[in-house]
C-alpha positions as CSV (number, residue, x, y, z in Angstrom):
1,X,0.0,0.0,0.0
2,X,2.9,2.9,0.8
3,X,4.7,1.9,-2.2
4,X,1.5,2.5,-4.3
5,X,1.1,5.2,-2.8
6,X,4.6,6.9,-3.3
7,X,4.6,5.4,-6.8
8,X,0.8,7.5,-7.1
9,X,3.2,10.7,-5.5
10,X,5.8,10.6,-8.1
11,X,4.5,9.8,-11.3
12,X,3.7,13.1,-12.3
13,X,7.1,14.4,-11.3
14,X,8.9,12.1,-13.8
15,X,6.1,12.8,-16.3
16,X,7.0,16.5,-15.7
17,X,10.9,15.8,-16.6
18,X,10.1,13.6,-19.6
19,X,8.2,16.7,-20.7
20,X,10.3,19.6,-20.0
21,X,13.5,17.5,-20.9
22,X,11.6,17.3,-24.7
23,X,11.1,21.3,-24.5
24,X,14.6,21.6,-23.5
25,X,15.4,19.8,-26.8
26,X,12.6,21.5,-29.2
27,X,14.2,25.3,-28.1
28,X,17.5,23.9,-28.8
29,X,16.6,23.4,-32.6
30,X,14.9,26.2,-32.8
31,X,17.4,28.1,-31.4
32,X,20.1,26.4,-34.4
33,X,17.5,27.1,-37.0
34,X,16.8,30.3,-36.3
35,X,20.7,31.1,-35.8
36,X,21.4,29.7,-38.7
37,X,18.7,31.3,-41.1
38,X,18.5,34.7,-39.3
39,X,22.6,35.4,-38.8
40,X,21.7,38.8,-36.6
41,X,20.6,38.6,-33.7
42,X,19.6,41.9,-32.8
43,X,17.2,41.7,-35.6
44,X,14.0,41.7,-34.1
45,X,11.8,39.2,-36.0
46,X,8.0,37.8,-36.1
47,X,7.3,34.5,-34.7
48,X,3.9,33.1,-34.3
49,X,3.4,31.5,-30.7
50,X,1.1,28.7,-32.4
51,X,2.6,25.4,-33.9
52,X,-0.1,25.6,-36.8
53,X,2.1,25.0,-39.9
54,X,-1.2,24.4,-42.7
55,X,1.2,22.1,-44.5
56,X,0.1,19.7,-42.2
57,X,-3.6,20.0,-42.8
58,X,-3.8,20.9,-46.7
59,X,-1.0,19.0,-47.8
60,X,-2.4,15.5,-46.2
61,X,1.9,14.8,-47.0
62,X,3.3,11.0,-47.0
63,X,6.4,10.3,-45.8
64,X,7.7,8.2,-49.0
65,X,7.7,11.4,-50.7
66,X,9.7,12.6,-48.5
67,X,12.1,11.0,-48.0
68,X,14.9,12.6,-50.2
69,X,16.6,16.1,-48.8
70,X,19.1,18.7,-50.6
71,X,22.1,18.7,-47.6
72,X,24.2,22.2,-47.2
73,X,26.9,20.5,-49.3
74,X,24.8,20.2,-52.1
75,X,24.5,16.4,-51.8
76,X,21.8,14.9,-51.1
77,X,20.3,12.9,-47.5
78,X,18.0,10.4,-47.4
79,X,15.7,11.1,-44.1
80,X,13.9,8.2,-42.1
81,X,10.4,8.0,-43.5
82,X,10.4,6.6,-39.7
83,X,11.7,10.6,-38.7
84,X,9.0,12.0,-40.9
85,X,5.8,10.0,-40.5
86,X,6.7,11.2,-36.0
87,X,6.6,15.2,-37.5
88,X,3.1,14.4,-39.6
89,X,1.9,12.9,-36.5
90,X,2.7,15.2,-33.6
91,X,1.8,17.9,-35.6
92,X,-1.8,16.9,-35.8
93,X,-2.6,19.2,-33.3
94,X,-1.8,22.6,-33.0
95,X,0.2,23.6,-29.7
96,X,1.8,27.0,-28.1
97,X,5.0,27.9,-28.3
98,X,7.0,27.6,-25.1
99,X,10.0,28.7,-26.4
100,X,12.0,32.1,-25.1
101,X,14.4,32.8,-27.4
102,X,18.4,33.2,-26.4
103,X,19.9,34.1,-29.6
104,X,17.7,36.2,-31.5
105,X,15.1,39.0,-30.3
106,X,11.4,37.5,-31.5
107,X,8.1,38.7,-31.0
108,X,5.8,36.1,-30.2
109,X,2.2,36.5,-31.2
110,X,-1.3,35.3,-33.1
111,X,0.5,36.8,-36.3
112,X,-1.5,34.3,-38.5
113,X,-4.9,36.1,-37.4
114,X,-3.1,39.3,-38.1
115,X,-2.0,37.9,-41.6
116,X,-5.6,37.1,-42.4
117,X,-7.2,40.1,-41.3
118,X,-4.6,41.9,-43.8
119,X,-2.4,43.7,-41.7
120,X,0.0,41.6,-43.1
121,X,2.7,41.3,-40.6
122,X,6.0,39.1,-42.2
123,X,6.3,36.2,-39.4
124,X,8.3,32.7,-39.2
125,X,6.5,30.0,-38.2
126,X,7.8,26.4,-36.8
127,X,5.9,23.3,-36.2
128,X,6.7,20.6,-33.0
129,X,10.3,18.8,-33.3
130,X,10.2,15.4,-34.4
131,X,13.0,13.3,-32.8
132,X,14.5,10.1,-34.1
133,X,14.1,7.5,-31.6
134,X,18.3,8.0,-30.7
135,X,17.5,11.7,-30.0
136,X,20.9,12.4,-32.8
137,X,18.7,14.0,-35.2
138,X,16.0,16.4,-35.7
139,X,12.8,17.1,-38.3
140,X,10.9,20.5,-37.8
141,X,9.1,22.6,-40.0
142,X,9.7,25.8,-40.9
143,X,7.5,28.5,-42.8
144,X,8.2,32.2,-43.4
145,X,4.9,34.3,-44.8
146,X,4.6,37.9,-45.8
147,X,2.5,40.1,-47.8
148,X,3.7,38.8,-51.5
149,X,5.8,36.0,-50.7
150,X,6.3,33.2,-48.2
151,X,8.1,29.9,-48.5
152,X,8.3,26.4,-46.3
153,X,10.5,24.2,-45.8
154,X,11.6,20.9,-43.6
155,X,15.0,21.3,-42.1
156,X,17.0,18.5,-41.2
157,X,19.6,18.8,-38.2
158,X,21.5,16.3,-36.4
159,X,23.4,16.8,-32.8
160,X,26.6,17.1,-32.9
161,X,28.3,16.9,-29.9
162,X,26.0,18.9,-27.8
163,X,24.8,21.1,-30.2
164,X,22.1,20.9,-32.8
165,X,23.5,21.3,-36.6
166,X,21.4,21.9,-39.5
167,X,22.5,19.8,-42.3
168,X,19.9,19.9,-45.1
169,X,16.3,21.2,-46.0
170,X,13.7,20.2,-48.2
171,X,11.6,23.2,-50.0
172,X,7.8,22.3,-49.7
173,X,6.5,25.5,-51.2
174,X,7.4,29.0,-52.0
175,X,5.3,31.8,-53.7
């Protein structure tokens, strides 16, 4: 009976760990890719503080189509469809972002209401980090949308030593 009851006591202390240890990792790659794509940080950029990404939704994507990436070395990377089909399926729903930026100055906000009642703010937008089940390499993506143009893309990144790396992308859309 006590060890039920301290079992009872902890669980949602080591539920709380699992959870903010997979935060700690998503704002990690964030941080990388927005590091790497933004250069400046003390240029103050959009960010929406949703993980709606309408790729997801419209696109109805399969992972076998997937599969192939352009790397930075112009060479090409085979991703997991394993890696992919995890970022189609925890992005089913749309979350909040959680994330408080170190590197670069953002502005979080409902930017895609803003967008659509034409104020027309430019803003990046990310979707959840998938994981591969090693936790060496990373799938997220990532949208930028303004008044005239816009573009989407999956970026790759693997951990390298303790630090997330991005290593290739795949363009989805661009207008």
């Amino acid at each position: 009976m006590k060890i039920s009851l301290i079992i009872l006591f902890l669980i949602p202390f080591l539920c709380e760990g699992k959870t903010s240890s997979l935060i700690s990792k998503q704002n990690a790659v964030y941080e990388s890719i927005f590091a790497y794509f933004i250069k400046d940080a003390t240029k103050e950029i959009n960010i929406s503080n949703s993980t709606k990404v309408d790729w997801f939704y419209a696109e109805k994507p399969k992972a076998e189509n997937l599969v192939e990436f352009d790397s930075i070395n112009d060479e090409k990377i085979l991703i997991s469809k394993a890696l992919i089909n995890n970022l189609i399926k925890i992005n089913s729903v749309e979350s909040l972002i959680t994330w408080k930026p170190i590197l670069v100055l953002a502005l979080f906000d409902s930017f895609e209401q803003n967008y659509q009642s034409k104020s027309m703010v430019p803003y990046y937008q990310v979707s959840k980090v998938a994981f591969s089940k090693d936790n060496t390499k990373a799938l997220v993506n990532f949208t930028y949308k303004c008044t005239l143009c816009g573009s989407s893309s999956l970026i790759y990144l693997e951990l390298i030593g303790n630090r997330w790396t991005v290593k290739g992308a795949r363009l989805l859309w661009v207008s």
